[in-house]
N, C-alpha and C positions, 0 to 999 in steps of 0.2 A: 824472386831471384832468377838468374838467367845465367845458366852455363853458355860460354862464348869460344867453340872454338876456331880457329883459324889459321889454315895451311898455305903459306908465301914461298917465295924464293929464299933461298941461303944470305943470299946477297942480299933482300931489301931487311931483312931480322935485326940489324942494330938503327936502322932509321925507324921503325916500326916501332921496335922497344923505348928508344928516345921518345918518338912521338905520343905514346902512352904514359911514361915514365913525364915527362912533360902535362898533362892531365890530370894527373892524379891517379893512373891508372899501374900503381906498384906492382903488388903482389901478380904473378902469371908462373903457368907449368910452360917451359917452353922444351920443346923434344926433337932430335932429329930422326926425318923420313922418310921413306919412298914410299911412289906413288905415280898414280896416270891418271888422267882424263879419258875422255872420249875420243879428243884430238890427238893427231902423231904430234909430239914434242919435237921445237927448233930449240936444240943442243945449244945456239950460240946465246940463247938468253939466258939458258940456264948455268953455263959456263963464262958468260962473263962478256960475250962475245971469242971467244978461245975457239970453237970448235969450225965446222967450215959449211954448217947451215943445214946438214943433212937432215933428215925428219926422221922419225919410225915410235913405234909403239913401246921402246921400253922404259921401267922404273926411271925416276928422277928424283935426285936429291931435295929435301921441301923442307922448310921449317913447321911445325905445328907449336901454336902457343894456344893457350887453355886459360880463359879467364873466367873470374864468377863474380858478376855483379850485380846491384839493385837494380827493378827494373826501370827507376827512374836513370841512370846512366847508361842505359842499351844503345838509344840512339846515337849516341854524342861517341859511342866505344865502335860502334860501326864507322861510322862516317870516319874514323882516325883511320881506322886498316884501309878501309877501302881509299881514302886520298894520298897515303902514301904508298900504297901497293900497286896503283891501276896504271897500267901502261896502254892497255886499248887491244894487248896480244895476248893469243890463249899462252896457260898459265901463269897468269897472275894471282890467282890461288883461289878459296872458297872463304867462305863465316856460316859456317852453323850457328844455329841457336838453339836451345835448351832449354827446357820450363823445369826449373830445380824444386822441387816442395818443401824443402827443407834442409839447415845445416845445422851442424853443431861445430864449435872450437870445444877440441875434445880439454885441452886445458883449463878453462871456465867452465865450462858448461853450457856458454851463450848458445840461442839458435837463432833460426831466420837470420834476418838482415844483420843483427848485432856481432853474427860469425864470422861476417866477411873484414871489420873496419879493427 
């Protein structure tokens, strides 16, 4: 199993979630963020184009969504974030991955794989 998380734009979070939701990729923890890179942040991507281009170093509003899947659906759960997130401009967001050992649905009892579906 593979924890999948992944910090986007405010803005791209309902095509993201369609485009997974579309998949079969239901269940997700989605959370709002702040956050920075390494790069100074251009304000007008993050704002919608609204702002007047300047740069600098501070927090930015992000979405984080938290998915956990088999590892047979890792690749196919990447390539969805990253095709409709990628613009080509810094902050387009991250994907971590995760090596899970084990889950339980506390309501059954199921673990491993059988927790997730």
């Amino acid at each position: 199993m593979k924890q999948v998380i992944t910090i986007i734009r405010p803005r791209m979070y309902y095509k993201t979630k369609d485009a997974l939701v579309e998949n079969g990729f239901y269940s997700m923890i989605v959370k709002d963020v702040i956050g920075r890179g390494k790069k100074p942040a251009d304000f007008s991507l993050a704002t919608g184009g609204k702002a007047d281009g300047n740069t600098g170093h501070p927090f930015v509003s992000k979405k984080m969504i938290e998915i956990f899947c088999q590892d047979e659906d890792l690749k196919l759960l990447v390539e969805i974030i990253k095709k409709v997130n990628k613009t080509g401009k810094a902050g387009d967001g991250k994907i971590f991955i995760i090596n899970i050992d084990d889950g339980v649905r506390i309501r059954t009892g199921e673990k491993g794989n059988n927790s997730l579906v």
